[in-house]
C-alpha positions as CSV (number, residue, x, y, z in Angstrom):
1,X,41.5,-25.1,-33.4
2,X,40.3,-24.7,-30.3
3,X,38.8,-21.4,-28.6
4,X,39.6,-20.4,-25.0
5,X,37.3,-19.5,-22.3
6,X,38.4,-16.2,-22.1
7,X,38.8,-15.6,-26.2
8,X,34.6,-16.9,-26.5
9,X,34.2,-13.7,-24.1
10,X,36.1,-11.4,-26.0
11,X,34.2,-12.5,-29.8
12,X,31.1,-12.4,-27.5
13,X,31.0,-8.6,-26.5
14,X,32.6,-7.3,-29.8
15,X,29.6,-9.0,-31.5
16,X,27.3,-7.5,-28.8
17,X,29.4,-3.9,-29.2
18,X,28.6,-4.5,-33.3
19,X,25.1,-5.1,-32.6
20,X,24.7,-1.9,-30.6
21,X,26.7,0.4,-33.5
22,X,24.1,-1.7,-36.3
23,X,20.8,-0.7,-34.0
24,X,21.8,2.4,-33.5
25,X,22.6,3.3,-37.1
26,X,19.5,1.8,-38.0
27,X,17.5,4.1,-36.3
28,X,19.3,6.8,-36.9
29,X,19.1,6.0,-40.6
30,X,14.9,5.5,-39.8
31,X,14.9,9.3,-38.4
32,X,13.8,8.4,-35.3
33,X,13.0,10.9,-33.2
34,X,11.7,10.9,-29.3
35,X,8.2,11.2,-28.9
36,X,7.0,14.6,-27.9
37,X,3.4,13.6,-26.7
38,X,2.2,11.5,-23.6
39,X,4.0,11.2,-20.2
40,X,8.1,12.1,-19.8
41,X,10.2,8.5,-20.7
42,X,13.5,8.1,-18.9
43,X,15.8,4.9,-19.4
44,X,18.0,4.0,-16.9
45,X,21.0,1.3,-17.2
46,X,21.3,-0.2,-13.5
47,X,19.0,0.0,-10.4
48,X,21.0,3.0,-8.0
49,X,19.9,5.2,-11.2
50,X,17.0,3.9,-11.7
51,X,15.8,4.1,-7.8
52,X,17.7,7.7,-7.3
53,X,15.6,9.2,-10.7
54,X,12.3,7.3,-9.4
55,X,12.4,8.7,-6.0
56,X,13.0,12.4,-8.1
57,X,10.0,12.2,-10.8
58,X,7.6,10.4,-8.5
59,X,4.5,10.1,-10.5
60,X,5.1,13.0,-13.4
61,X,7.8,10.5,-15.7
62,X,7.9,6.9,-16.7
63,X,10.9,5.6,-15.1
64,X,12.6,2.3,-17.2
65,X,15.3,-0.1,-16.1
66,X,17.5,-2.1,-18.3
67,X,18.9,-4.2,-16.2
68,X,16.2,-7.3,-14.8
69,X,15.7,-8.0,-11.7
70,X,18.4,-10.3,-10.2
71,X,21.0,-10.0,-12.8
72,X,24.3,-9.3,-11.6
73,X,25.6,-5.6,-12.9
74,X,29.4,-6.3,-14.2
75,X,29.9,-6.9,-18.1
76,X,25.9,-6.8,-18.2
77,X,24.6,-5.8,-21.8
78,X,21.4,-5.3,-22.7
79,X,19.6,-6.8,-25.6
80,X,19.7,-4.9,-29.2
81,X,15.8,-4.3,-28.6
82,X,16.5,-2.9,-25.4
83,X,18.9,-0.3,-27.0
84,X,16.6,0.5,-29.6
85,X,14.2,1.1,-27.1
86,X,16.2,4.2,-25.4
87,X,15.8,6.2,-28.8
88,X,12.0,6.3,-28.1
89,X,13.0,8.1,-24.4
90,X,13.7,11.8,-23.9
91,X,16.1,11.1,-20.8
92,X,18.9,8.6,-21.0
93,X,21.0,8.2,-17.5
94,X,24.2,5.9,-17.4
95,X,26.9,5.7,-14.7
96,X,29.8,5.7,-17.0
97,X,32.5,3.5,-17.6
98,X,33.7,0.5,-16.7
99,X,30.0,-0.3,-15.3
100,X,28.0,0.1,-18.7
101,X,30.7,1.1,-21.7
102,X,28.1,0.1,-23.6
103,X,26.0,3.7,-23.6
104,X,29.1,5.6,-23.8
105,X,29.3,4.4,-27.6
106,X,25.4,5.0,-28.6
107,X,25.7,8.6,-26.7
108,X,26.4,10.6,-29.2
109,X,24.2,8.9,-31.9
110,X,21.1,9.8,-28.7
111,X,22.2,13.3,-28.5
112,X,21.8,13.5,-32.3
113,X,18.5,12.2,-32.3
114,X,17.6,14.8,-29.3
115,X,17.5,12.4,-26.9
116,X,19.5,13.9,-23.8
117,X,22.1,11.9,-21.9
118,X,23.6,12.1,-18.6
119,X,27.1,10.1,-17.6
120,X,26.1,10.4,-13.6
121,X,29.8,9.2,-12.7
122,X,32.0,11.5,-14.6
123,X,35.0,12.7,-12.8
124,X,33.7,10.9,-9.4
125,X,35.0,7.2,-11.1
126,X,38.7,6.6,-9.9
127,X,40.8,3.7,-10.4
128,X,38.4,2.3,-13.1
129,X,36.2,1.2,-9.9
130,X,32.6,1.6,-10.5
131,X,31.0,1.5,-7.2
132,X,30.7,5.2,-6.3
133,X,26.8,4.5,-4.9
134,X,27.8,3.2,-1.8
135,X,29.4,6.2,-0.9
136,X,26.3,7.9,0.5
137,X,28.0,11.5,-0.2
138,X,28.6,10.3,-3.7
139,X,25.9,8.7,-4.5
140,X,24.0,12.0,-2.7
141,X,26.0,13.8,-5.9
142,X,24.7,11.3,-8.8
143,X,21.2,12.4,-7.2
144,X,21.8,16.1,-7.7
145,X,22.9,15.2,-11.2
146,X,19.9,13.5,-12.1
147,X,17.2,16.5,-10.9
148,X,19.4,18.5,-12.8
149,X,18.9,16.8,-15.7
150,X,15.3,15.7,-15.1
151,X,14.8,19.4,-14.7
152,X,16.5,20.8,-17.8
153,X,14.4,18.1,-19.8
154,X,10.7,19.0,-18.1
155,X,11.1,22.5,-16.9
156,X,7.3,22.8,-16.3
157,X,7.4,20.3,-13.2
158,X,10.4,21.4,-11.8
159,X,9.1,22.7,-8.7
160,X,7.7,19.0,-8.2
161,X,11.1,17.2,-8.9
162,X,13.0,20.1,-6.7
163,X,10.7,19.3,-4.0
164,X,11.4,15.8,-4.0
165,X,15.3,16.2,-4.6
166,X,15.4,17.9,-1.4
167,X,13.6,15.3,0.4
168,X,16.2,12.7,-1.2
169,X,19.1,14.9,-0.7
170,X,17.8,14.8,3.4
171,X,18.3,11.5,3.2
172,X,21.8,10.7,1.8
173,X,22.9,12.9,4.8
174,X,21.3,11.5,7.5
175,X,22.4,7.9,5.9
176,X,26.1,9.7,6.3
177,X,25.7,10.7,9.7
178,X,24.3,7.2,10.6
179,X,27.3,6.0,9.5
180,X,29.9,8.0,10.3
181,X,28.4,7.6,14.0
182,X,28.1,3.9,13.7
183,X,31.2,3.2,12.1
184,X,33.3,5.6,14.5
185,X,32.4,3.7,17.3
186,X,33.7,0.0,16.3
187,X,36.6,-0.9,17.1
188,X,37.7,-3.7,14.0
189,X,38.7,-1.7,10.1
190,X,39.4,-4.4,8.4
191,X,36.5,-5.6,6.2
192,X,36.4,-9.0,3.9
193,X,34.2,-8.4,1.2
194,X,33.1,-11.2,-1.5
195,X,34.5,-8.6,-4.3
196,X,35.9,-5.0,-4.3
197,X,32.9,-3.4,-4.5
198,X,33.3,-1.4,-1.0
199,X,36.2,0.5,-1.5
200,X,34.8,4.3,-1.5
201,X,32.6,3.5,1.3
202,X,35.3,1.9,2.8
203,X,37.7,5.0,2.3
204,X,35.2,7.6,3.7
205,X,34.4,5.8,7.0
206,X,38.3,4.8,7.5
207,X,37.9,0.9,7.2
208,X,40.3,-1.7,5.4
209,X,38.8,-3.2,2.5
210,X,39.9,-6.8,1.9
211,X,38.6,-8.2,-1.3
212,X,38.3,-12.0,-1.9
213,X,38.0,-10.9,-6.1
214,X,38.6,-8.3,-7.9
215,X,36.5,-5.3,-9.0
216,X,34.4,-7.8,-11.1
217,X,33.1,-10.9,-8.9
218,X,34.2,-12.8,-12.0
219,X,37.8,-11.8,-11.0
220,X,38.0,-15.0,-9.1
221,X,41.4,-15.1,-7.0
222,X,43.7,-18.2,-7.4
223,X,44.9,-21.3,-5.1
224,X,47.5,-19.0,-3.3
225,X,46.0,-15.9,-2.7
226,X,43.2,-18.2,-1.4
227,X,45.8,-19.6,1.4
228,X,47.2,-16.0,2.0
229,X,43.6,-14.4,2.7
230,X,43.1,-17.3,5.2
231,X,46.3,-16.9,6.5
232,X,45.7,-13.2,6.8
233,X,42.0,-13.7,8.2
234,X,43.4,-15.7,11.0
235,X,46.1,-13.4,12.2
236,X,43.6,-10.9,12.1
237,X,40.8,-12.0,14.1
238,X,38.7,-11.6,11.4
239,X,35.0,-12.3,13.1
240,X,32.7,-12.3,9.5
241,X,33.3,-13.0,5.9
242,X,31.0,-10.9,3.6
243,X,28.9,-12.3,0.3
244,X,26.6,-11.0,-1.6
245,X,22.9,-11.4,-3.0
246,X,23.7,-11.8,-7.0
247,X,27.0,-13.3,-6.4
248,X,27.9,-17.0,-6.1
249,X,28.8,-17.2,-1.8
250,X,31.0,-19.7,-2.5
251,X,34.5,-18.2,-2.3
252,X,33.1,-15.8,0.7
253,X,31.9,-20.0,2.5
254,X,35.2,-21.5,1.6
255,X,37.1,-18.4,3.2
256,X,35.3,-18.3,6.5
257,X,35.1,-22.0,6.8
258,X,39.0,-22.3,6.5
259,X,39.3,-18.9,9.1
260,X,37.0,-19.7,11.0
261,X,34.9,-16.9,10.8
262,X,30.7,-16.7,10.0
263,X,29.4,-15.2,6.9
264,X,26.7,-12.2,6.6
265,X,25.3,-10.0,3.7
266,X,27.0,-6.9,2.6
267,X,25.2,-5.8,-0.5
268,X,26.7,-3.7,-3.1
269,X,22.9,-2.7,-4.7
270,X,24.6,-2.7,-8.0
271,X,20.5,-4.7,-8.8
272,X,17.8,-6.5,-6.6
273,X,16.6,-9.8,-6.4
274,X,13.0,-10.3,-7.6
275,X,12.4,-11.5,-3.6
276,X,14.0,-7.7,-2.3
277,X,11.6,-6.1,-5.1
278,X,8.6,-8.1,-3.9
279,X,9.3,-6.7,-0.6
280,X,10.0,-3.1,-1.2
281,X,13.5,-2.6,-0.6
282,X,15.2,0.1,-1.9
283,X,18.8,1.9,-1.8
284,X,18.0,3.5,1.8
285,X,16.3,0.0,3.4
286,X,19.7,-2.2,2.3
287,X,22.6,0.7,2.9
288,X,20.7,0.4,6.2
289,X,21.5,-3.1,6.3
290,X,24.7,-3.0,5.7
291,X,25.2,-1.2,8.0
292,X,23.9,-3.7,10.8
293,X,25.9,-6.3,9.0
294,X,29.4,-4.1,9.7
295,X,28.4,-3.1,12.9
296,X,28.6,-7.1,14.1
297,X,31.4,-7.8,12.1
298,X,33.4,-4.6,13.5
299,X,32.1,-4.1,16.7
């Protein structure tokens, strides 16, 4: 009998969700327990957290990633060394779900083990979308969450973390006011984006999100909505069509070659490539582009 596309994905993450439960009871089954010496270990599941926590610790904790460079975010899981990896932290920071289920089912197993957890997106997630961070006031949020808990965890530097959560927190709302200011002053609202990633951003600067796929880039749309966004992008003078850095451009090229309309980059920082690493970019350097990139499409 055969097996369907779709049905290999669904054996393939409940074998990856089994491997996560059979790590996790195996260290909790070693008595693992965080280490208490050397220099504060914090694991983080996707790069907004991880750069948000790095700017707050500076150089008093080890900051750790779990997602690589250039790997797109969505339906990401890490390896089973990776998880068992996060038991040897004393600070585990994960958005919540639908972006990594994955930590939400080894959670209580960490707490258990006195490894403290933070779910940065609770009760900010609506409508199962993920993409809270490029909401600069939400995002501005996740970062008070994260001093919070980076300050419960190593009270004796906390002077050093609140000092740099205040320089980070100056920053969210000057990003804010850039764009409020930029974004009041275009004329255009409606916004083509390679996937739904833009929708909170979208919603607190009062533009029109129009996805080509769904909240997952893999959400791919079919033959006819296809003909209905071009036929939409035309009646609407739609000057750009946005892709994205870790997403295939060929849905976003397609759509502006049948419209008529350009491409440009709107990134949803959900990772970096190894090339935007290489050159220092960070949260702050791209939301600034972005911003650039609406500006031309809008103005």
């Amino acid at each position: 009998m055969k097996v369907g596309y779709k049905s290999r994905g669904i054996v393939l993450k409940l074998l990856v969700i089994a491997l996560i439960f059979f790590i996790a009871g195996c260290r909790a089954k070693e008595g693992l327990v965080p280490a208490e010496s050397g220099p504060l270990k914090i694991y983080t599941t996707f790069y907004p957290l991880y750069d948000f926590t790095k700017k707050i610790v500076g150089d008093r904790a080890v900051v750790e990633n779990l997602q690589p460079a250039g790997v797109e975010p969505h339906d990401y899981e890490p390896s089973p060394r990776q998880i068992a990896s996060i038991y040897s932290g004393k600070l585990f920071i994960f958005l919540g779900e639908p972006m990594d289920a994955w930590a939400k089912k080894i959670e209580g197993q960490l707490q258990e083990k006195g490894v403290v957890t933070l779910e940065a997106g609770k009760g900010l997630i609506e409508n199962n979308d993920p993409h809270i961070w490029l909401d600069p006031l939400l995002a501005r949020e996740i970062a008070r969450r994260i001093f919070e808990a980076v300050a419960t965890v190593d009270g004796d530097n906390k002077s050093y973390y609140e000092k740099n959560y205040h320089e980070l927190d100056e920053k969210f709302a000057m990003l804010d006011r850039e764009y409020r200011d930029t974004l009041n002053a275009v004329t255009r609202r409606d916004i083509v984006t390679s996937h739904a990633a833009f929708g909170y951003l979208a919603r607190r600067y009062g533009l029109n999100q129009i996805p080509i796929s769904g909240l997952s880039p893999q959400q791919e749309p079919s033959a006819q909505q296809m003909a209905e966004l071009i036929t939409l992008c035309r009646s609407k003078g739609v000057k750009y069509i946005f892709f994205e850095t870790l997403a295939s451009p060929k849905l976003a090229e397609a759509l502006a070659r049948e419209a008529g309309a350009g491409t440009l980059v709107l990134n949803p920082i959900g990772g970096l490539t190894k090339e935007e690493m290489e050159a220092s970019e960070d949260y702050f350097s791209i939301m600034a582009k972005n911003l650039a990139a609406l500006k031309k499409a809008l103005e």
